[in-house]
mmCIF file as Biopython writes it, N, C-alpha, C and O atoms, coordinates in Angstrom:
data_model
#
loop_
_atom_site.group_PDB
_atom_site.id
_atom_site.type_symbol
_atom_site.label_atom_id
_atom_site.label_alt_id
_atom_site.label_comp_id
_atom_site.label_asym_id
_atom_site.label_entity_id
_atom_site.label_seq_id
_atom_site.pdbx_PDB_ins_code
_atom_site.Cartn_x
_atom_site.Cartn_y
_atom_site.Cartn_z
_atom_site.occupancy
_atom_site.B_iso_or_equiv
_atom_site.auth_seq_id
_atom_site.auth_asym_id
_atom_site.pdbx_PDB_model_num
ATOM 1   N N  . UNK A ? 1  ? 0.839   -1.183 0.000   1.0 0.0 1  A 1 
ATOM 2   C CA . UNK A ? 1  ? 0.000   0.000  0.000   1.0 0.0 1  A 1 
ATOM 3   C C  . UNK A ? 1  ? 0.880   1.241  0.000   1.0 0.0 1  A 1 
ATOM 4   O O  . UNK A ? 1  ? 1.949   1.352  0.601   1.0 0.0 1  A 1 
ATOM 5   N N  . UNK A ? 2  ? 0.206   2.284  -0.859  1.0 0.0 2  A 1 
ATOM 6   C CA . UNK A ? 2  ? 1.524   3.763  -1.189  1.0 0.0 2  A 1 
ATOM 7   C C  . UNK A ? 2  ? 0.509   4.499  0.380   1.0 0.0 2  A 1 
ATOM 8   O O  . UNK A ? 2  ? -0.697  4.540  0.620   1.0 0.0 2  A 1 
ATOM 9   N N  . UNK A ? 3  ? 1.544   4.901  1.027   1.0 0.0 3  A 1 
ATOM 10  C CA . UNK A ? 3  ? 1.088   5.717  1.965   1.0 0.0 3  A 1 
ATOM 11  C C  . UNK A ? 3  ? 2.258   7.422  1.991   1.0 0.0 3  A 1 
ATOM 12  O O  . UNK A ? 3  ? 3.470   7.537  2.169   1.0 0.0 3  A 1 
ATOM 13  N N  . UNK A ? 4  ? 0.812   8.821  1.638   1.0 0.0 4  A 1 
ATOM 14  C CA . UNK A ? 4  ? 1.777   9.850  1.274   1.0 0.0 4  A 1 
ATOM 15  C C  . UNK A ? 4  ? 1.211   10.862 2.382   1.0 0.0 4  A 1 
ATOM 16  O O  . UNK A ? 4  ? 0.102   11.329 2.640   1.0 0.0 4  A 1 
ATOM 17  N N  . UNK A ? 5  ? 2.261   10.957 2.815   1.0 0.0 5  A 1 
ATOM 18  C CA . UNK A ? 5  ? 2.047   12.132 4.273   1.0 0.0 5  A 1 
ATOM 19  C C  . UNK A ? 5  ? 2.545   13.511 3.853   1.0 0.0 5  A 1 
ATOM 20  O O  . UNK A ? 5  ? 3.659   13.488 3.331   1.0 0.0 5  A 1 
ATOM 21  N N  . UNK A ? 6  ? 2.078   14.476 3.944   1.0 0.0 6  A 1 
ATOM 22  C CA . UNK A ? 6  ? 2.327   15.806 4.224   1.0 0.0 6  A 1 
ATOM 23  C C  . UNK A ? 6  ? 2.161   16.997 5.300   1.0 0.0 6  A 1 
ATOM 24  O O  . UNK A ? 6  ? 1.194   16.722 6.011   1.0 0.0 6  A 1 
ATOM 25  N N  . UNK A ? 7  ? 2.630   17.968 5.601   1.0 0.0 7  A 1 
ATOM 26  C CA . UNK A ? 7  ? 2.470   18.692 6.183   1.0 0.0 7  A 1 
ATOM 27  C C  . UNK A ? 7  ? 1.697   20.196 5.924   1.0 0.0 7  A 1 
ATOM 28  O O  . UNK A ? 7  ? 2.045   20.946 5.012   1.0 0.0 7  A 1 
ATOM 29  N N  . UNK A ? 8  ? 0.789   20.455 6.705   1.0 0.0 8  A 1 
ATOM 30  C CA . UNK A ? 8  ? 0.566   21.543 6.888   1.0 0.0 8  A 1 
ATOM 31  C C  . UNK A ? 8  ? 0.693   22.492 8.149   1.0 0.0 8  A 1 
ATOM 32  O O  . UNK A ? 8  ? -0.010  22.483 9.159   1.0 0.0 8  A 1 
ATOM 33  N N  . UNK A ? 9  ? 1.566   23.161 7.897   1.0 0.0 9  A 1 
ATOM 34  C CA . UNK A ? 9  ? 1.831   24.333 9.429   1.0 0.0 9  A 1 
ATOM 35  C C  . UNK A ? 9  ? 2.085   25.618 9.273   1.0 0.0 9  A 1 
ATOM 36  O O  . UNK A ? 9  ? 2.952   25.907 8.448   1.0 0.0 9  A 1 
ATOM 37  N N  . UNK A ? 10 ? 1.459   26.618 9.954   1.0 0.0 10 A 1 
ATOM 38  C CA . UNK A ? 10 ? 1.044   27.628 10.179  1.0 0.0 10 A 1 
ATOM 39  C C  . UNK A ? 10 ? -0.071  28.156 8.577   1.0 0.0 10 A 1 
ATOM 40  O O  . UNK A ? 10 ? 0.238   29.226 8.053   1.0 0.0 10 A 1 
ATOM 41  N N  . UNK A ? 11 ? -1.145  27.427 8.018   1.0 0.0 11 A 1 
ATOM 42  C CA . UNK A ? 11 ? -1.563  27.764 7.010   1.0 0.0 11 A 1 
ATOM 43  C C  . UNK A ? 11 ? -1.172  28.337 5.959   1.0 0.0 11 A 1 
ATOM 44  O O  . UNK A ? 11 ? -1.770  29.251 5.391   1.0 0.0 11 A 1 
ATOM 45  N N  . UNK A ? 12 ? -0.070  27.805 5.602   1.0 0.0 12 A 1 
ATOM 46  C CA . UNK A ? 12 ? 1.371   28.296 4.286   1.0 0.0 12 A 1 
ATOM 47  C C  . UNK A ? 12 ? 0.662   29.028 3.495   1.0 0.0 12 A 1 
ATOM 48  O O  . UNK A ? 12 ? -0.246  28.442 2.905   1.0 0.0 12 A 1 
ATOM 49  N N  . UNK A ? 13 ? 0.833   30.396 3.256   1.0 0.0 13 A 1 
ATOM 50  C CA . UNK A ? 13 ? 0.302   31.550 2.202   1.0 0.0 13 A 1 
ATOM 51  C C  . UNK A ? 13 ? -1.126  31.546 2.586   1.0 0.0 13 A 1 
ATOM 52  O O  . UNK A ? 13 ? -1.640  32.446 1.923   1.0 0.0 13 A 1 
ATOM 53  N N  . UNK A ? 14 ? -1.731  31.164 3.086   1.0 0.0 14 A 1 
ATOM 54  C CA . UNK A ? 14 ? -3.256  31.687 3.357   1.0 0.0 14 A 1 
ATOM 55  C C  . UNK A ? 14 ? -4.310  29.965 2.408   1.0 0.0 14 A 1 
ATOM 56  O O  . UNK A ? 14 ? -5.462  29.757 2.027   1.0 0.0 14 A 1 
ATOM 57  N N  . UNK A ? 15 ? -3.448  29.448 2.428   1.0 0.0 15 A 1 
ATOM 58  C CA . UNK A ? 15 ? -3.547  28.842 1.189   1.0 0.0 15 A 1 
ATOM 59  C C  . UNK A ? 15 ? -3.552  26.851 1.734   1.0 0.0 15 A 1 
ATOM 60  O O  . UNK A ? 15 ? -3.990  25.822 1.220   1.0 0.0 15 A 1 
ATOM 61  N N  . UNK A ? 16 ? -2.997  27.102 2.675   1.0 0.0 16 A 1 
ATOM 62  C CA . UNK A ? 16 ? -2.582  25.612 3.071   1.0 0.0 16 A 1 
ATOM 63  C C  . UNK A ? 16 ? -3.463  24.434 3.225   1.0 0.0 16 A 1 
ATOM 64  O O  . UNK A ? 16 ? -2.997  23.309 3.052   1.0 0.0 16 A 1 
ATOM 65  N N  . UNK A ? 17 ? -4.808  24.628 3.566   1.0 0.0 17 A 1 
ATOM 66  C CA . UNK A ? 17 ? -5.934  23.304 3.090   1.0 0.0 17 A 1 
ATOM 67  C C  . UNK A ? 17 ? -5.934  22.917 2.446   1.0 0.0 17 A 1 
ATOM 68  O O  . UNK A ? 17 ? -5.838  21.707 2.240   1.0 0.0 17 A 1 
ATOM 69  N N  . UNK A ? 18 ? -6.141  24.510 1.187   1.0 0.0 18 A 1 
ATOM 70  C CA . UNK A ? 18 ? -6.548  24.074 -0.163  1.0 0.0 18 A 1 
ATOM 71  C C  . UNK A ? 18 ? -5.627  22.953 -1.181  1.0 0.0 18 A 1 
ATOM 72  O O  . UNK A ? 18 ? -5.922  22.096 -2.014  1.0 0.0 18 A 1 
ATOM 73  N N  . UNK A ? 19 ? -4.254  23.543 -0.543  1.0 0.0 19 A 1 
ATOM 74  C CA . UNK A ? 19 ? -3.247  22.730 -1.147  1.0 0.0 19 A 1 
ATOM 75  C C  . UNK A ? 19 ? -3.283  21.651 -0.953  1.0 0.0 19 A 1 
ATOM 76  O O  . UNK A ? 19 ? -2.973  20.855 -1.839  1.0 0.0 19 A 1 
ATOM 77  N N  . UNK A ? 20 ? -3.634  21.292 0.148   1.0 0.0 20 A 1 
ATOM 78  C CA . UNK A ? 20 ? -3.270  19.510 0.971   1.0 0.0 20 A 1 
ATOM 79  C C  . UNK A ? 20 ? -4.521  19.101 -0.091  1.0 0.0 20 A 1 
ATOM 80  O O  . UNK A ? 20 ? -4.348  18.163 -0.869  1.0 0.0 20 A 1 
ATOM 81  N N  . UNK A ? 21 ? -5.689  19.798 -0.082  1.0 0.0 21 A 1 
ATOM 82  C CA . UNK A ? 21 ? -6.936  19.500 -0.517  1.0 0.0 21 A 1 
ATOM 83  C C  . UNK A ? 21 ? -6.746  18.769 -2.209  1.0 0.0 21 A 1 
ATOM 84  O O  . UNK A ? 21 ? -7.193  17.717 -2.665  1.0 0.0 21 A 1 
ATOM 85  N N  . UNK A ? 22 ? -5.875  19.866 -2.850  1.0 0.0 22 A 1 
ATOM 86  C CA . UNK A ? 22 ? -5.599  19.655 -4.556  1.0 0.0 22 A 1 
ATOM 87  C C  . UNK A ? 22 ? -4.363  18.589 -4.787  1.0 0.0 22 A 1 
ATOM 88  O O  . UNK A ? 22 ? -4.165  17.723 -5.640  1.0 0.0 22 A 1 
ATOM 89  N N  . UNK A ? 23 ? -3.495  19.124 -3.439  1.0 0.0 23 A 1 
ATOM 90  C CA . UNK A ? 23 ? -2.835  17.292 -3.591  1.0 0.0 23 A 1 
ATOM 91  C C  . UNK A ? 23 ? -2.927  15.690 -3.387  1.0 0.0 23 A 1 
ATOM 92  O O  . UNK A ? 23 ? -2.214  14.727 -3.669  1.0 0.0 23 A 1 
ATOM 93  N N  . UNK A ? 24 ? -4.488  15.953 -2.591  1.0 0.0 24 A 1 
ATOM 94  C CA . UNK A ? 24 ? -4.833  14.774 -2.238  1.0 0.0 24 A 1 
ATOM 95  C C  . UNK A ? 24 ? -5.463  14.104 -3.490  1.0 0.0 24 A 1 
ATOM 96  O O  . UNK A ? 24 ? -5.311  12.953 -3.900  1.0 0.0 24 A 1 
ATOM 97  N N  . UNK A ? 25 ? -6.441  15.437 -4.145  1.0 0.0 25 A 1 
ATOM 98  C CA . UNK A ? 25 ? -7.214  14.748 -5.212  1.0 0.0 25 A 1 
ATOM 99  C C  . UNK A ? 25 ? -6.545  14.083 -6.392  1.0 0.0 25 A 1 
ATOM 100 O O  . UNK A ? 25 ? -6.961  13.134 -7.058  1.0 0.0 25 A 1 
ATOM 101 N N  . UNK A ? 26 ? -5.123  14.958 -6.551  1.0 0.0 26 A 1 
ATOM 102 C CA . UNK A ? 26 ? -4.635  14.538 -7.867  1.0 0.0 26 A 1 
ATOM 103 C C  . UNK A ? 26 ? -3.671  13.107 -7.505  1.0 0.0 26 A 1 
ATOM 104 O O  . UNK A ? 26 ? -3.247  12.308 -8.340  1.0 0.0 26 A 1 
ATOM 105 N N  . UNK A ? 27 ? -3.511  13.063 -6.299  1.0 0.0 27 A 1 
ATOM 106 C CA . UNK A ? 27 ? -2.645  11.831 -6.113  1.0 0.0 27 A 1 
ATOM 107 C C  . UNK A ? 27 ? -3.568  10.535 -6.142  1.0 0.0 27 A 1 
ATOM 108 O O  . UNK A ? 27 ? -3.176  9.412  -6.459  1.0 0.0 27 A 1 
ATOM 109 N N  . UNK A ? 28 ? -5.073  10.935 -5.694  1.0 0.0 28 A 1 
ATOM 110 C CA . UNK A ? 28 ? -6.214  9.945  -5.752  1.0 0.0 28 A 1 
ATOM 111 C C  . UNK A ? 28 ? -6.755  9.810  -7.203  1.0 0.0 28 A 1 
ATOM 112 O O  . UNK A ? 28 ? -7.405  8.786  -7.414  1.0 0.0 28 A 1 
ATOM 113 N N  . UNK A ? 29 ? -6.616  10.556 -8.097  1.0 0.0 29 A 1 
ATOM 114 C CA . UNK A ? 29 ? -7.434  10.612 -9.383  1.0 0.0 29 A 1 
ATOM 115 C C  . UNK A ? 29 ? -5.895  10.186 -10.597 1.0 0.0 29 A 1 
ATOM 116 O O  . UNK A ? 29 ? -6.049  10.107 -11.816 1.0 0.0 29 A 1 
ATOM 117 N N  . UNK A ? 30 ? -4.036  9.890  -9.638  1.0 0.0 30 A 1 
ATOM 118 C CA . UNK A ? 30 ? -3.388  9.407  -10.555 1.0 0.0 30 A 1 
ATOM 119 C C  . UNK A ? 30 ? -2.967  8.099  -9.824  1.0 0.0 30 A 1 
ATOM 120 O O  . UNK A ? 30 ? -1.890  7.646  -10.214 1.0 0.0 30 A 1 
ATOM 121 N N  . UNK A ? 31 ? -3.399  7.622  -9.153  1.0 0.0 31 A 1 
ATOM 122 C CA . UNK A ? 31 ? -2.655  5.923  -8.863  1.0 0.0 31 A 1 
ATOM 123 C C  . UNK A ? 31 ? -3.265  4.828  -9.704  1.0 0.0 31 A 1 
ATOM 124 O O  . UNK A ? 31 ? -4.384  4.888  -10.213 1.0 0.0 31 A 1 
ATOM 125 N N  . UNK A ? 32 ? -2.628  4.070  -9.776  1.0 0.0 32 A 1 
ATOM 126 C CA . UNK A ? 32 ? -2.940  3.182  -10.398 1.0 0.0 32 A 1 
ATOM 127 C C  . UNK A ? 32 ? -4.032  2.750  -10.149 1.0 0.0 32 A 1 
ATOM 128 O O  . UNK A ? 32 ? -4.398  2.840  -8.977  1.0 0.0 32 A 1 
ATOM 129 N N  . UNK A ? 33 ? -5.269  1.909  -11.499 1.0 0.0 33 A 1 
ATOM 130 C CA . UNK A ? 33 ? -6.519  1.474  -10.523 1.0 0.0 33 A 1 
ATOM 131 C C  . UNK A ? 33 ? -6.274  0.226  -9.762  1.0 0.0 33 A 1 
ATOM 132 O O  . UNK A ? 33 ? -5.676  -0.821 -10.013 1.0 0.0 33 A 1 
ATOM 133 N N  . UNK A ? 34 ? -6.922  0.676  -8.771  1.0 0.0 34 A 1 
ATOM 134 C CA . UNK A ? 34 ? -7.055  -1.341 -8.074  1.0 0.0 34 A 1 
ATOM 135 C C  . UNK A ? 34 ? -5.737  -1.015 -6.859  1.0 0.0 34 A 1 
ATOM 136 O O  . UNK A ? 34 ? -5.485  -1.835 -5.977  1.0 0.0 34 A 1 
ATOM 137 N N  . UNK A ? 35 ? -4.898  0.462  -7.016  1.0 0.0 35 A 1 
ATOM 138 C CA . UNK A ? 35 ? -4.032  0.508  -5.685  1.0 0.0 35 A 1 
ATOM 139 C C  . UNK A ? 35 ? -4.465  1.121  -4.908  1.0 0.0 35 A 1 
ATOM 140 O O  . UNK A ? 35 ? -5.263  2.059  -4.924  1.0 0.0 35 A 1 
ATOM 141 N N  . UNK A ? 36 ? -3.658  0.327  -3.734  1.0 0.0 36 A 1 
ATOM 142 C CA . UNK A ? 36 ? -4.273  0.917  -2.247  1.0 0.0 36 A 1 
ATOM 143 C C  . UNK A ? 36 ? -3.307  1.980  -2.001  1.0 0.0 36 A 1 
ATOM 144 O O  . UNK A ? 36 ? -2.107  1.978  -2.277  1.0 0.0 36 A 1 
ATOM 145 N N  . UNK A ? 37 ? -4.359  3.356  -1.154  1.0 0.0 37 A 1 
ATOM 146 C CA . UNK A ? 37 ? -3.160  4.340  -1.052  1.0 0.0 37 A 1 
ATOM 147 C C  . UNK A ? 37 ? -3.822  4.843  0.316   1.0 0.0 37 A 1 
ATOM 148 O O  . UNK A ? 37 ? -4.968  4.515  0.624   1.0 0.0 37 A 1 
ATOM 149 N N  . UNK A ? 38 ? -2.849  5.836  1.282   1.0 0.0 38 A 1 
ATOM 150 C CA . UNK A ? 38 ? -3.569  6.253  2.319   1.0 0.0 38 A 1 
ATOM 151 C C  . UNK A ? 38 ? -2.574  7.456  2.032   1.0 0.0 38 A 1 
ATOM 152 O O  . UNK A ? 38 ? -1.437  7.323  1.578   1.0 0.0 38 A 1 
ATOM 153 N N  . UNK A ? 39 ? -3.432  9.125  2.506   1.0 0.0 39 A 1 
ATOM 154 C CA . UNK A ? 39 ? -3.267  10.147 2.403   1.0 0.0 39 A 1 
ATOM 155 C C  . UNK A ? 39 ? -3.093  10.668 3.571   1.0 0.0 39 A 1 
ATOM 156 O O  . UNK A ? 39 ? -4.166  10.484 4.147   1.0 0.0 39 A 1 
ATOM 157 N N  . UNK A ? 40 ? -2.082  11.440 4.571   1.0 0.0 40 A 1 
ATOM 158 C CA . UNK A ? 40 ? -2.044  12.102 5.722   1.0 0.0 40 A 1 
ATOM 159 C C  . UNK A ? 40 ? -1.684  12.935 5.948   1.0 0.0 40 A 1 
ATOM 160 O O  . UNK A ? 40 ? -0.525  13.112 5.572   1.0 0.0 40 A 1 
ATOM 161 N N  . UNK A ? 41 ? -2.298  13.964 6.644   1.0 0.0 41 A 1 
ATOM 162 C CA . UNK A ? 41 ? -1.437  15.410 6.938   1.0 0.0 41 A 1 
ATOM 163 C C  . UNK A ? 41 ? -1.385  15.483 8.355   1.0 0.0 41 A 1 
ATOM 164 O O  . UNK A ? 41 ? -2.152  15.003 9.189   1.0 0.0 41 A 1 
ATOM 165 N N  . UNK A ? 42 ? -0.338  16.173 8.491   1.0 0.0 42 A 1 
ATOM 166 C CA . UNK A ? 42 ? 0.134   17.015 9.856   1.0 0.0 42 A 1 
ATOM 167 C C  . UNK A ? 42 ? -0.005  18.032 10.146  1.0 0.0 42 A 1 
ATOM 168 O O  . UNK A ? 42 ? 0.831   18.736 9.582   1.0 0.0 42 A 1 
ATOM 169 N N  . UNK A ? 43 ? -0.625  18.555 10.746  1.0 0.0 43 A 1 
ATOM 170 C CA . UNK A ? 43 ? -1.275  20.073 11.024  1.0 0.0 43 A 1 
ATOM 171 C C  . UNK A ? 43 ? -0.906  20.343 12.583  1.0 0.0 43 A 1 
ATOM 172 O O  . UNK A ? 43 ? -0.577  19.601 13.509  1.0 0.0 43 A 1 
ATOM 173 N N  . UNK A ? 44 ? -1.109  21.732 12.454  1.0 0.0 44 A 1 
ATOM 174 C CA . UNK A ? 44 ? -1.519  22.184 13.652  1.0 0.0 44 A 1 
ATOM 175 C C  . UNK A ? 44 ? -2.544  22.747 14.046  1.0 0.0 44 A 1 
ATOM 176 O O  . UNK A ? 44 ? -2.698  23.329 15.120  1.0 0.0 44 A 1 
ATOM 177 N N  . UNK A ? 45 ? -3.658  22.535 12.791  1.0 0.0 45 A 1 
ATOM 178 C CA . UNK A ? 45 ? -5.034  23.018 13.020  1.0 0.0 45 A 1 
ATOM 179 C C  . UNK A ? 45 ? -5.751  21.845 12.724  1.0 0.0 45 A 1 
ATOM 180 O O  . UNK A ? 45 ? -6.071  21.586 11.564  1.0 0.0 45 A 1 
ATOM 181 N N  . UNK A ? 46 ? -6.001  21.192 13.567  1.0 0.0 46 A 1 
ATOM 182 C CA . UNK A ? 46 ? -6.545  20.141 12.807  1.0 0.0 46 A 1 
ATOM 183 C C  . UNK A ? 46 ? -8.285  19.905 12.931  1.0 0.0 46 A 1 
ATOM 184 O O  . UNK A ? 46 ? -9.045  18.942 12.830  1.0 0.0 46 A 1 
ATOM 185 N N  . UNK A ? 47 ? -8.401  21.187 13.172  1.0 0.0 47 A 1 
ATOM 186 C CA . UNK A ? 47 ? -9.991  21.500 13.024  1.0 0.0 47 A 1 
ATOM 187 C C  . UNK A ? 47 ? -10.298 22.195 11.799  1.0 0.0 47 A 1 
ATOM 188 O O  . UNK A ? 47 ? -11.370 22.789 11.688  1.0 0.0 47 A 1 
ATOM 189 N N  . UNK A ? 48 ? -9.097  22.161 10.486  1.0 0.0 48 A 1 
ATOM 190 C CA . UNK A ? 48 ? -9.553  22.434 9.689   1.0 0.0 48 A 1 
ATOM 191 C C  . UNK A ? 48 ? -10.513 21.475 8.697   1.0 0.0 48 A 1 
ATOM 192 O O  . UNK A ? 48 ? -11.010 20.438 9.135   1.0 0.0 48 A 1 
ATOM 193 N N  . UNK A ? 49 ? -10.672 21.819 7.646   1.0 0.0 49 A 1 
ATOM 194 C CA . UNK A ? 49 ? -11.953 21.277 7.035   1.0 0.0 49 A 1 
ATOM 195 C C  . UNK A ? 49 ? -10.669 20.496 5.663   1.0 0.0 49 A 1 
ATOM 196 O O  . UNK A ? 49 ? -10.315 21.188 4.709   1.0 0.0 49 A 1 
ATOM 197 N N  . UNK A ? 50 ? -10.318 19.490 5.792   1.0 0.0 50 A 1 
ATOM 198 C CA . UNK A ? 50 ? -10.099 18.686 4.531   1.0 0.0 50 A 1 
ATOM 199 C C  . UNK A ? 50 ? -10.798 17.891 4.145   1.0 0.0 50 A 1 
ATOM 200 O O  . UNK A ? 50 ? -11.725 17.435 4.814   1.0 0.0 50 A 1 
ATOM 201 N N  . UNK A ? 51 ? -10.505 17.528 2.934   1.0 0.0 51 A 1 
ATOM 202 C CA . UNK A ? 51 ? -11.429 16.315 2.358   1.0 0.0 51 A 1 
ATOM 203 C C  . UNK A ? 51 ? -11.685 15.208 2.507   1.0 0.0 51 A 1 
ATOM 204 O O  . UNK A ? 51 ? -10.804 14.594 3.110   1.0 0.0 51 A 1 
ATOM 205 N N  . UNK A ? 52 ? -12.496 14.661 2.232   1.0 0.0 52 A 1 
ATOM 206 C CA . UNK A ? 52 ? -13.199 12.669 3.033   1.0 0.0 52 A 1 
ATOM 207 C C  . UNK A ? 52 ? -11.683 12.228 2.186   1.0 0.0 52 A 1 
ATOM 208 O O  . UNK A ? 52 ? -11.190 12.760 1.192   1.0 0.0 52 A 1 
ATOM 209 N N  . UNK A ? 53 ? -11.271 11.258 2.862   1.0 0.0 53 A 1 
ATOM 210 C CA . UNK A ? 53 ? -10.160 10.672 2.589   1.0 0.0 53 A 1 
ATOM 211 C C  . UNK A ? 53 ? -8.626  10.741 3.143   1.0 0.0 53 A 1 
ATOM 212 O O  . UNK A ? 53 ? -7.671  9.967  3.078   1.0 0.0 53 A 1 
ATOM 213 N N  . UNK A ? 54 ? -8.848  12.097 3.750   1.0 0.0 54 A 1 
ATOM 214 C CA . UNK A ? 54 ? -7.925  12.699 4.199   1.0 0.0 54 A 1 
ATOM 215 C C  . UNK A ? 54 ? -7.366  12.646 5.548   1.0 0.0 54 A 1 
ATOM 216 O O  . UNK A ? 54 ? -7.864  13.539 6.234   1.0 0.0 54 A 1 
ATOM 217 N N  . UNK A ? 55 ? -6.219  11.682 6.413   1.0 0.0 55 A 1 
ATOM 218 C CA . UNK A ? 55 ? -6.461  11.343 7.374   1.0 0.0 55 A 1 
ATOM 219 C C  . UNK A ? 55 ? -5.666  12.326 8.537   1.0 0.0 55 A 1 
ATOM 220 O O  . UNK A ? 55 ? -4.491  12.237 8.891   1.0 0.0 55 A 1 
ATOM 221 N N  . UNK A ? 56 ? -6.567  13.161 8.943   1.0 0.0 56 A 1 
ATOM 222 C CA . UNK A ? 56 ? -5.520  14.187 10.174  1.0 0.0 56 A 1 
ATOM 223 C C  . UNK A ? 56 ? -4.895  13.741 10.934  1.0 0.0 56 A 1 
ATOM 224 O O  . UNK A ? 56 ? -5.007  12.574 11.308  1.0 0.0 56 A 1 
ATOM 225 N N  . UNK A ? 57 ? -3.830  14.799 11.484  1.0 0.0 57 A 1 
ATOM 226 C CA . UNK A ? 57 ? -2.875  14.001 12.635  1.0 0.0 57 A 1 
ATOM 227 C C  . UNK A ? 57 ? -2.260  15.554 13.039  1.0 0.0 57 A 1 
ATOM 228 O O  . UNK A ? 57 ? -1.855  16.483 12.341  1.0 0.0 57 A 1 
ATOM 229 N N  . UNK A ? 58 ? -2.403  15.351 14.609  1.0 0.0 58 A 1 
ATOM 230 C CA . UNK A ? 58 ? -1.785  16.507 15.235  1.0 0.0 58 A 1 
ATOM 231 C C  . UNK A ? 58 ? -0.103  16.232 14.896  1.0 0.0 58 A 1 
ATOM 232 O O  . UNK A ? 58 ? 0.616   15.232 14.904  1.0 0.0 58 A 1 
ATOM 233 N N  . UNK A ? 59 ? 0.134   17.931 14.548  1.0 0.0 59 A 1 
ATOM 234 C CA . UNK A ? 59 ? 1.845   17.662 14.405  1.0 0.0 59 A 1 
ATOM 235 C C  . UNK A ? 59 ? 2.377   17.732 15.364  1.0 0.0 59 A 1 
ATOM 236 O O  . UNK A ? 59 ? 1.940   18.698 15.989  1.0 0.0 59 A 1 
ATOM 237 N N  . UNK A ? 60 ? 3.720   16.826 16.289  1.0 0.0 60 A 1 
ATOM 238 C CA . UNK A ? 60 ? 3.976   16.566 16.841  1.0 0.0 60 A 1 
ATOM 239 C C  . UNK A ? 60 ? 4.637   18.217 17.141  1.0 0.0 60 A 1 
ATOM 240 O O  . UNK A ? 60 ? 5.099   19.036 16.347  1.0 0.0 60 A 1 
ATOM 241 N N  . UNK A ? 61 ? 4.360   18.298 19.336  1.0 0.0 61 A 1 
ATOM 242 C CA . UNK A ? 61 ? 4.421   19.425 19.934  1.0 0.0 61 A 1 
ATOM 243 C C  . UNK A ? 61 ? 6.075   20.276 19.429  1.0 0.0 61 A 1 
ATOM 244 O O  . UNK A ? 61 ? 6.284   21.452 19.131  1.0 0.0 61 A 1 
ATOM 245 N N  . UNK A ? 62 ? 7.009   19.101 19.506  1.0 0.0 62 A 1 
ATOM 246 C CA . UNK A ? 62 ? 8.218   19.713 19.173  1.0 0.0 62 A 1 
ATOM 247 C C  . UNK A ? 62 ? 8.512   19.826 17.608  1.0 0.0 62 A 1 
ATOM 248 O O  . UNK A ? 62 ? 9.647   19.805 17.130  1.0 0.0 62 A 1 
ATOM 249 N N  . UNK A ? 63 ? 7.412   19.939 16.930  1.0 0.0 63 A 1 
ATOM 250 C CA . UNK A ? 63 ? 7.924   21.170 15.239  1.0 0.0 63 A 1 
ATOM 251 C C  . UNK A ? 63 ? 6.870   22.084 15.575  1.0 0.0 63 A 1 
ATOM 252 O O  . UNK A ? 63 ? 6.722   22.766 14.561  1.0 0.0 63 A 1 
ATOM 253 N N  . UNK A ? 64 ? 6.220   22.390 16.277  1.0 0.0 64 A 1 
ATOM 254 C CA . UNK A ? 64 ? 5.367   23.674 16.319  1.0 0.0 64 A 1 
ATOM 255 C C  . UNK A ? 64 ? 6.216   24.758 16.585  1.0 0.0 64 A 1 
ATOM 256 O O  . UNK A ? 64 ? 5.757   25.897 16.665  1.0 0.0 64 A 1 
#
């Protein structure tokens, strides 16, 4: 299984959901069919609003 983690911290350019948001879709709309993939971000807001699929995770206290 492809598992792709990213980060989001301090809402990079005003902009930082959206991004996690447009990288999730295009990494979901280019894998291969029939592969298993899991998508994760690291935030420090993690009451933001990403997309179904998208699996949050508080970023750990020491990179804040």
């Amino acid at each position: 299984m492809l598992r792709i983690v990213t980060v989001n911290w301090r809402d990079y350019e005003k902009r930082g959901v959206e991004y996690v948001n447009i990288l999730h879709d295009m990494c979901r709309r280019n894998l291969a069919h029939g592969m298993e993939g899991a998508f994760e971000v690291f935030t420090d807001d993690p009451s933001a609003t990403y997309s179904d699929g998208i699996t949050v995770r508080d970023l750990p206290a020491h990179l804040v």
